[in-house]
N, C-alpha and C positions, 0 to 999 in steps of 0.2 A: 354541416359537412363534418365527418370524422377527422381526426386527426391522424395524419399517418403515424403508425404507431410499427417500430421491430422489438424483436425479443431476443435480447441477447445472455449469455450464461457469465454468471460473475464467480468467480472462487476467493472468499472470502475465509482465511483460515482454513479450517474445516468445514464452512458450508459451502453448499453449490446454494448458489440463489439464480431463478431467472427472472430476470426483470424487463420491466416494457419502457422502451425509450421512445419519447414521442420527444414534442418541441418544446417542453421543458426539460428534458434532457439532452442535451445534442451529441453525448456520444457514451459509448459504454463506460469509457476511462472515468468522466465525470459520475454517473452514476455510481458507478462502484467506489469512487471517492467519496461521493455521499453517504451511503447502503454504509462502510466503515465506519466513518464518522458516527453515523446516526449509531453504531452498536456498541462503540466505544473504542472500535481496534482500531487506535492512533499509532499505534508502530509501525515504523517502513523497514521492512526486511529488503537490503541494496545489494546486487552481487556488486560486486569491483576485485580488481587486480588482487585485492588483497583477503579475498575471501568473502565468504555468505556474513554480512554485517548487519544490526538493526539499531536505528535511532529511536533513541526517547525522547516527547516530546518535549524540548527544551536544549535539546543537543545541540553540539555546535553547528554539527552540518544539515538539520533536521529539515529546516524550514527551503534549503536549497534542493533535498534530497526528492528526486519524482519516483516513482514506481510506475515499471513497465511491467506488468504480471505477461507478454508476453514473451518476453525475455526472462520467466521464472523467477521472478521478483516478487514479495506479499506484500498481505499487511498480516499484522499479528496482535491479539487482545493483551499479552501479557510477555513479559520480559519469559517468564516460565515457557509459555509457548514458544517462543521463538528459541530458544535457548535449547529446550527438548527436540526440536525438529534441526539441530547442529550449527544455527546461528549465533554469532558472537555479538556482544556490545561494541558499538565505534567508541574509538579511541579518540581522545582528546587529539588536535594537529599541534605540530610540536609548537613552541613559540615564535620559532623564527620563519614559521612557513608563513605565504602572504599568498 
């Protein structure tokens, strides 16, 4: 018996990938978390209050930081990329924030 399988479109940087989610994937958000990973674009480009921001990995806020790409969120291969397209680096949270 097949595996139900859909095809959703991932926008990764500059590429359009479509990919096929079956039951090793169970939703597009994970694939495309994967499809990234596997390419190397480990940067999370975050909107927030305080502007278009992207984490490097190792950042303070990196590992808490999700991406909703439909809320116009990425990811990005390179500080250069995101930086070119008017993303700023996040800022270290002051000391006394908690």
């Amino acid at each position: 018996m097949p595996l139900p399988v859909q095809v959703g479109i991932v926008f990764v940087g500059i590429f359009t990938v479509a990919v096929a989610i079956g039951t090793a994937w169970p939703s597009i958000r994970s694939a495309a978390t994967t499809l990234v990973a596997w390419q190397g674009c480990t940067i999370k480009g975050n909107l927030s209050e305080n502007g278009d921001i992207y984490h490097m990995p190792g950042d303070e806020r990196y590992a808490e930081t999700r991406i909703d790409t439909s809320r116009g969120e990425r990811w990005f291969c390179t500080a250069a990329e995101a930086e070119a397209a008017g993303w700023r680096r996040a800022r270290p949270a002051p000391s006394n924030w908690k």
